[in-house]
C-alpha positions as CSV (number, residue, x, y, z in Angstrom):
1,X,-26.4,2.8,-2.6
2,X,-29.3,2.1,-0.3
3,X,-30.3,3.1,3.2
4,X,-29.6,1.3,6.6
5,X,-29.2,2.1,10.4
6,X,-26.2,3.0,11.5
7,X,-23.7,0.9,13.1
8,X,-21.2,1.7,15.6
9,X,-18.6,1.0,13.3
10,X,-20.2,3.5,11.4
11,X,-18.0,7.0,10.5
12,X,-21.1,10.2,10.4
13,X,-20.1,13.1,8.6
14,X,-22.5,16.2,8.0
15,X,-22.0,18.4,4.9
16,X,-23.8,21.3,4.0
17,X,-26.8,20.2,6.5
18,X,-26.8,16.5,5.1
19,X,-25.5,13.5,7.1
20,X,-23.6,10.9,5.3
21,X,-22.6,7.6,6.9
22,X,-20.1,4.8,5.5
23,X,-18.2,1.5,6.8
24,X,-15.0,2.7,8.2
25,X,-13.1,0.5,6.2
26,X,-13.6,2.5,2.9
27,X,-11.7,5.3,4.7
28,X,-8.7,3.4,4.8
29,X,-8.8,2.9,0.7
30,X,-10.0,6.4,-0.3
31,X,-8.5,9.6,0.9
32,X,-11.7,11.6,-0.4
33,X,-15.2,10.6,-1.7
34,X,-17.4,12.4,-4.3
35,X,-20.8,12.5,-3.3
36,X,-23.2,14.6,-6.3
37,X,-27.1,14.4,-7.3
38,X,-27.8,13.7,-10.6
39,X,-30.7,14.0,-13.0
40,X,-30.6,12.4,-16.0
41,X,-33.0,10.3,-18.6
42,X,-31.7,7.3,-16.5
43,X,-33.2,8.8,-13.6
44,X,-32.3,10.9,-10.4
45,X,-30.5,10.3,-7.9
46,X,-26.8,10.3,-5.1
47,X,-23.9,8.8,-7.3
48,X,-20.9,8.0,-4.9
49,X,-17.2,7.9,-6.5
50,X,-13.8,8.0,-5.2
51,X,-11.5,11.7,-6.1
52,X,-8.4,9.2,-5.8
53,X,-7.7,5.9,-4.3
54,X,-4.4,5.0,-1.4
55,X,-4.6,1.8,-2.2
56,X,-2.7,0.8,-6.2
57,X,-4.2,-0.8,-9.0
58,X,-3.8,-4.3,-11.4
């Protein structure tokens, strides 16, 4: 995950006081996204997953 500017293509969502922004295409393959901090002896940090996918897989 890193940082950019925005795009207008862009989708902006604010959560609990935190603004999240992601390429409108990942909407169209995930119906909801799991976005958690973690601390860990690996590090801290956002890790981003999908809760379940539209799309099927191989």
């Amino acid at each position: 995950m890193s940082l950019d500017e925005t795009k207008t293509e862009d989708i902006i969502k604010e959560i609990e006081g935190y603004s999240f922004a992601y390429d409108k295409s990942l909407e169209d393959l995930f119906d909801e996204i799991n976005v958690d901090y973690q601390s860990s002896w690996f590090g801290k940090g956002f890790s981003v997953s999908p809760l379940n996918s539209k799309g099927g897989n191989c």
